[in-house]
N, C-alpha and C positions, 0 to 999 in steps of 0.2 A: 491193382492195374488201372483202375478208373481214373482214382487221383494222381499215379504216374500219368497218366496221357494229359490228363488236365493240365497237370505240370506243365509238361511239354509245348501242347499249345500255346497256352500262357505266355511260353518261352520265345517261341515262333511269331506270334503276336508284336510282343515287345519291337524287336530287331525288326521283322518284314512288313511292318506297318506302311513302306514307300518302296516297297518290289513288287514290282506292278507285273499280274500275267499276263492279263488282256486287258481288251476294250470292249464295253457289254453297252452297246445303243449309244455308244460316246463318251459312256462314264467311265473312267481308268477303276479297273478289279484289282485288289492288292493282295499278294499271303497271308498280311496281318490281319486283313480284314475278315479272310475267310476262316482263320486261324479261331478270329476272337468271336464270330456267331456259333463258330461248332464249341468253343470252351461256354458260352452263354446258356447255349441247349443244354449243355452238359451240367453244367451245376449249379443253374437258375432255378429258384422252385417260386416262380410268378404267381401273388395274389391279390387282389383287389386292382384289375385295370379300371375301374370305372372311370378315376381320374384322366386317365390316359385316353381315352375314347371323348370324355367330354373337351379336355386340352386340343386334340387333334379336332375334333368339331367345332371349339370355338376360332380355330386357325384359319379352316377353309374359311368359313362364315367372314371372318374380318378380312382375309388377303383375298377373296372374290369381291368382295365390298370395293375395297382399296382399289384392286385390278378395274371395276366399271369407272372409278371418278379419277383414277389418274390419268396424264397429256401423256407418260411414257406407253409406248409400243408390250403389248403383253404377250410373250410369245407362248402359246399355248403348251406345247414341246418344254420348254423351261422352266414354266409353271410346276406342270407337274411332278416334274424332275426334283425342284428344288423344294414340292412340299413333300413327295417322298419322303426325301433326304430326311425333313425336317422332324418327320414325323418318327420315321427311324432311329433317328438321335435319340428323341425325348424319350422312347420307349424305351431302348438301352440305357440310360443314367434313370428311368424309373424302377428298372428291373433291380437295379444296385439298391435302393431302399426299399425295395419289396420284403426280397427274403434268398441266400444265396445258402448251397449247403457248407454248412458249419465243417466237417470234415475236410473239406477241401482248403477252406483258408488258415485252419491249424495246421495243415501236412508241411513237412518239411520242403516235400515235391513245389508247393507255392512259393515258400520263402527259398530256397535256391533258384528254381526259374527268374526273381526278382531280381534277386543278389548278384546272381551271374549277367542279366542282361545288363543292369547298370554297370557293373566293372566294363564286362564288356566294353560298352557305348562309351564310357569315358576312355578306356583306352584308347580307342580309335578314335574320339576329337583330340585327346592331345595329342596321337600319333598326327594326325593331319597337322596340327597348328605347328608340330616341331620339324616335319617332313617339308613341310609347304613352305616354314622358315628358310630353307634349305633349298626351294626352287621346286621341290617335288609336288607332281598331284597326283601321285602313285597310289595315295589312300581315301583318295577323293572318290566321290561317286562311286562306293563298293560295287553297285548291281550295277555297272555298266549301262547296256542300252534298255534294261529291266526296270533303271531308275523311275520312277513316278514323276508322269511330266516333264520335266526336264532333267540335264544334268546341272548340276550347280557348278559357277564357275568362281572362284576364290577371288581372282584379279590378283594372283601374286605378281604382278608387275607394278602396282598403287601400294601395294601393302606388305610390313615388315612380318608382320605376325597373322596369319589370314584366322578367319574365325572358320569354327568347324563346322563341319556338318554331321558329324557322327554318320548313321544309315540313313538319314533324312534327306528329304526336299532340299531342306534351308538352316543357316543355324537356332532359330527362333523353334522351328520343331524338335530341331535335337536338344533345344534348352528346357521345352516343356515335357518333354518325355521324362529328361534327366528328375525333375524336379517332381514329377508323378511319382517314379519309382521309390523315388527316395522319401517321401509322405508316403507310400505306402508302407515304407519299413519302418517309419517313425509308428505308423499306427498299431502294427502288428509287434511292435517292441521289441521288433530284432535288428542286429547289426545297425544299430542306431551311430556308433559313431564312426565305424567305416562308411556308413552310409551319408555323415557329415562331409569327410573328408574328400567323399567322389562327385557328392556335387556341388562343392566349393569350386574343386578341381573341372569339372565338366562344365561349371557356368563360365570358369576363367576361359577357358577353352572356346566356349561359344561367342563368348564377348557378346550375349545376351542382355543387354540394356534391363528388357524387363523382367530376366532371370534376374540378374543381379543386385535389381533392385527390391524386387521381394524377397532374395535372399540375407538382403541386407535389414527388409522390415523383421522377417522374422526373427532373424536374431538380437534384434532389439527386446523384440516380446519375449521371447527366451530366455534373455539375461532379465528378467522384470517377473517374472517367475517362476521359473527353475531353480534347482536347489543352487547351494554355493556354487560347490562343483563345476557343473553345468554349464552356469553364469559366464563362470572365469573361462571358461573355454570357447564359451560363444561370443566373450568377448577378444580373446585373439584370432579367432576365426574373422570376426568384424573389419577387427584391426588390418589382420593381412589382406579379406578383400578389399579395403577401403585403402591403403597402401599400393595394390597391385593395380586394381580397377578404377580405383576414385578417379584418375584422372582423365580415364578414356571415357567413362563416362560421364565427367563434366564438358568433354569435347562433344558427345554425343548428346546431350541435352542442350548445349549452344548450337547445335545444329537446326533445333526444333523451327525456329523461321525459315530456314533455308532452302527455297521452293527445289525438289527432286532429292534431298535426304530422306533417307529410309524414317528416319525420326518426322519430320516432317508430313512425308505423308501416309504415315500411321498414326498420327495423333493431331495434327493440325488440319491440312490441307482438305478432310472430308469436312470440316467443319462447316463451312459452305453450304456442302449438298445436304445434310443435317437438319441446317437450318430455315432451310425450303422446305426440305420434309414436311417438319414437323408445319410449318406455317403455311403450306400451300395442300398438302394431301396430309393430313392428321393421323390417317390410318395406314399410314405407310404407301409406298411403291409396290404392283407388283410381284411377286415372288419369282426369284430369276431374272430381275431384269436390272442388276447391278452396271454390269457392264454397259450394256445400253444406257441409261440413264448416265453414267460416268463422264461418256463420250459430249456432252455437253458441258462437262467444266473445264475437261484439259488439264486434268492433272498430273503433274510428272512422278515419275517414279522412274530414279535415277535418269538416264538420258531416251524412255520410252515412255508413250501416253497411258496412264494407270489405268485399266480392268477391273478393279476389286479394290474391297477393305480389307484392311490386311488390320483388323482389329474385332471379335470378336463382338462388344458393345455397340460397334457401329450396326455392324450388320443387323441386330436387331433390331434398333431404333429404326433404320435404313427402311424394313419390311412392315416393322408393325407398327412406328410413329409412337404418339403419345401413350400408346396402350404398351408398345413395349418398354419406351423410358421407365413407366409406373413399374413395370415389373422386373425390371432391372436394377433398379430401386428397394424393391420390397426383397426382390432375392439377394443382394449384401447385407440388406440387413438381418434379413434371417440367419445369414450366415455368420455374420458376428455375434446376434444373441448364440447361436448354435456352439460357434466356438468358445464363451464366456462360461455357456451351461456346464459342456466338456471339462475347460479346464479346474471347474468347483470340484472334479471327484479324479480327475486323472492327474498322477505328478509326472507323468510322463511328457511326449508332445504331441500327443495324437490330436489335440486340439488345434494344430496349426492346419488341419486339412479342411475344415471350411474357408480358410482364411486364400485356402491354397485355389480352390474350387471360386472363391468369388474372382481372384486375380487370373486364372490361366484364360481369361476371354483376352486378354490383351495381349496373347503371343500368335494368336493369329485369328483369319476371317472365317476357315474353314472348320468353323463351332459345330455344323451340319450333315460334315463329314464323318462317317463311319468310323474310322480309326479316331479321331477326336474325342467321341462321344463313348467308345469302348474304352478309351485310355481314362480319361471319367469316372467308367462304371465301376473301373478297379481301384480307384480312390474311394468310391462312396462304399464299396461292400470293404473295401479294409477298414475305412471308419468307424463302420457301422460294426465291426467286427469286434473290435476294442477290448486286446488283451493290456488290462490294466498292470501299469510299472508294480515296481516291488513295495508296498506300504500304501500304495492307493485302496479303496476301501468301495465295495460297489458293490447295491444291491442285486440280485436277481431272483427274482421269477422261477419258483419251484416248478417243478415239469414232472408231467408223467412219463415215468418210462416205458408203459406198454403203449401209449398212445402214438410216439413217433418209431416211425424205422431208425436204422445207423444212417440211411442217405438221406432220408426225410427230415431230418436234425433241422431245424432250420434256425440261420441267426437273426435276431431282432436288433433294431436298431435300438444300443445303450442306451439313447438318450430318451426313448421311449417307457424305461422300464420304472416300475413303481414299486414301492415296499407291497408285498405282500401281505 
């Protein structure tokens, strides 16, 4: 019954991540958020925060630094808000490399919650992109006035094929969700090539530039390491998105100068404030104080004055300056030595989820946000889970068994594990 409910959440999680119930001091409350702290309680078995305690102290220490020598306004209320946030985050993706119960991510209850929410979410962006083709915004904004912040509006008046939004805010969130679900299915080594097929489909749908284009990295790495087989399939996978997609997004990368494209000022236009950052306040801006600080460059985003980065990388550097470049830095590369390590002993592709993990900072700014950082945690505990393909060859770690309970099981991270 346990690991059904777990399931379930799970499930709830997925899909209600942007069904907003209330509003708690200002912050928007979501299902999915609530969904995925009670699945965390539920089959998190957390050890060794010390990291976590020294992380969140060296935080305050440098953003109260930062806050006395920066010109920007530091608003108290925002502050704290936004190291909450920050500190919450970290603790959630820490919990994922802690130690998660092992029962829970072998049940079938996990890998159907998965399998379902992704079919799901891709149905409904292509239902929208082929609805929407047709004039309809019938399947737009499922939760109505429940929607999280706002409703999204497609512009089917400007556009022949609108991009989707699945249950999300924006298409950029419904391309990152898509893309989580489906690395967690690569890790756990199920439904691996339906699970190709849905977010091929669900990126075409989102017309996710920086879906698409990591979809398109990885199956480069795919065909360059996978068996034959594999290869050949990832290579007309390639083929058709590079066929389907190649052109809209070479339209959407000539964009990138284009002051008030969405390309532009997610990858350009903060370039500016970046670069004061880093050479006027070293230790960042403030925490919360984006928007303020913004309101002096004037940048567009589409025909209204931008609020935010809407980039994942920014933000940090944004807050913590040179100290978080550095660690910005040092975390891809770990993540690349990480996926190198993986793929020495898995034939499978569970190796693509660092790869996955260094790139989702670029599909949006709200890294800090609750559902972000849980949608994360289920990437890191499926990695860490690592049911090896068929003929892959991996040591483990004898174990007592009067030593753990059946829920006490706990998983270690593979890449940790030594010959005995």
């Amino acid at each position: 019954m346990r690991i059904k409910i777990a399931g379930i959440l799970a499930f709830v999680f997925f899909v209600g991540q942007h069904l907003q119930l209330m509003s708690l001091f200002g912050f928007p409350v979501t299902l999915g958020a609530g969904c995925g702290i009670a699945l965390l309680i539920l089959v998190s078995r957390p050890r060794g925060f010390t990291g976590v305690i020294g992380v969140s102290c060296a935080v305050i220490t440098v953003s109260s630094t930062a806050a006395m020598f920066s010109s920007a306004d530091a608003d108290l209320v925002q502050y704290v808000r936004t190291l909450t946030l920050f500190v919450l985050a970290f603790s959630v993706v820490a919990l994922g490399w802690s130690g998660t119960d092992l029962e829970f991510l072998k049940s079938n209850a996990f890998h159907r919650a998965v399998l379902l929410a992704l079919f799901l979410i891709v149905t409904l962006s292509v239902g929208q992109v082929i609805l929407g083709a047709m004039g309809s915004l019938v399947l737009f904004n499922p939760f109505g006035s429940f929607q999280y912040l706002y409703q999204y509006n497609p512009h089917l008046e400007f556009v022949q094929f609108p991009r989707a939004q699945g249950f999300y805010l924006e298409p950029s969130y419904d391309a990152f969700v898509i893309c989580a679900l489906s690395v967690i299915l690569f890790c756990l080594n199920k439904s691996r090539k339906l699970a190709a097929v849905l977010v091929t489909l669900g990126l075409l749908a989102c017309q996710s530039a920086s879906g698409l284009l990591l979809l398109a990295l990885a199956l480069i790495f795919v065909v360059f390491r996978a068996r034959p087989a594999t290869g050949a399939v990832s290579v007309l996978i390639l083929a058709l998105v590079g066929g389907l997609a190649g052109p809209y997004l070479l339209v959407r990368l000539s964009t990138l100068d284009e002051t008030g494209t969405s390309a532009n000022y997610r990858i350009v236009a903060p370039l500016d404030v970046l670069s004061d950052v880093l050479l006027n306040t070293p230790l960042g801006e403030p925490l919360g104080s984006i928007a303020t600080v913004l309101e002096r460059y004037g940048l567009q985003n589409g025909s209204t004055q931008g609020t935010s980065l809407d980039n994942g990388f920014y933000v940090l550097i944004f807050y913590f300056g040179w100290i978080g470049l550095v660690a910005l830095v040092a975390f891809v590369i770990a993540m690349l030595v990480l996926s190198i390590r993986r793929a020495r002993i898995d034939r499978g592709i569970s190796w693509i989820a660092p790869i996955w993990l260094a790139g989702s900072f670029l599909f949006s700014g709200g890294i800090m946000l609750p559902e972000f950082a849980l949608m994360t945690w289920f990437v890191v505990v499926a990695f860490n889970y690592f049911e090896p393909a068929k003929g892959a060859r991996v040591v483990q770690e004898p174990r007592e068994a009067s030593a753990l309970s059946r829920h006490d099981y706990l998983q270690r991270p593979s890449w940790s594990r030594q010959n005995p």
